[in-house]
Steps between C-alpha positions, in 0.01 A plus 500: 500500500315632738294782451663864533297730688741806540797699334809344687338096402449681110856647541684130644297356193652696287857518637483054504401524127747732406791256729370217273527686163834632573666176623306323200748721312783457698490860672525586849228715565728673836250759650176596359298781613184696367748763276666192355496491129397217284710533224806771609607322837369160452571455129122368459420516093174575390483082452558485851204678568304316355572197686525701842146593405376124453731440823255713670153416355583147601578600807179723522288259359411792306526709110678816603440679154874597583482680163343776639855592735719402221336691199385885531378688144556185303921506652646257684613628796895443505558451887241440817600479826460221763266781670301549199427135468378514867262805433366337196434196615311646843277675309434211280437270788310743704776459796483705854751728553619333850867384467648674250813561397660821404 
């Protein structure tokens, strides 16, 4: 992989990992924009996540401490958008602005 500078290469990372989760499960991911959910329009389960999340530390050569997005006061958090992902994981990586979808 080579090494994502900006918001659109985060947001294709993140878009090719969720592809590969969803046809690993036989899904057809159609469409997927920053308000898609997770869970209510991609049927992801919280199991899923997980393995999207190791999806994308591989691909970031990087821990994303992913349990900060998905647990908030000690809840899981039942649904995160596409979008969300994308804002969590520029922060995390530091990423420029430039390119970003919205």
């Amino acid at each position: 992989m080579k090494k994502v500078t900006n918001r659109d290469q985060c947001w294709q990372t993140i878009v090719e990992a969720l592809r590969e989760l969803l046809e690993e499960m036989g899904e057809d991911p159609g469409a997927i924009e920053p308000g898609t959910r997770l869970g209510a329009d991609l049927g992801i389960t919280s199991v899923d996540v997980i393995h999207l999340a190791l999806l994308l530390e591989d691909r970031f050569k990087k821990p994303l401490r992913f349990q900060d997005l998905l647990v908030v006061d000690g809840d899981y958090v039942t649904d995160v958008t596409a979008g969300q992902i994308l804002e969590f994981l520029a922060r995390g990586l530091g990423l420029a602005d430039a390119g970003a979808p919205r």
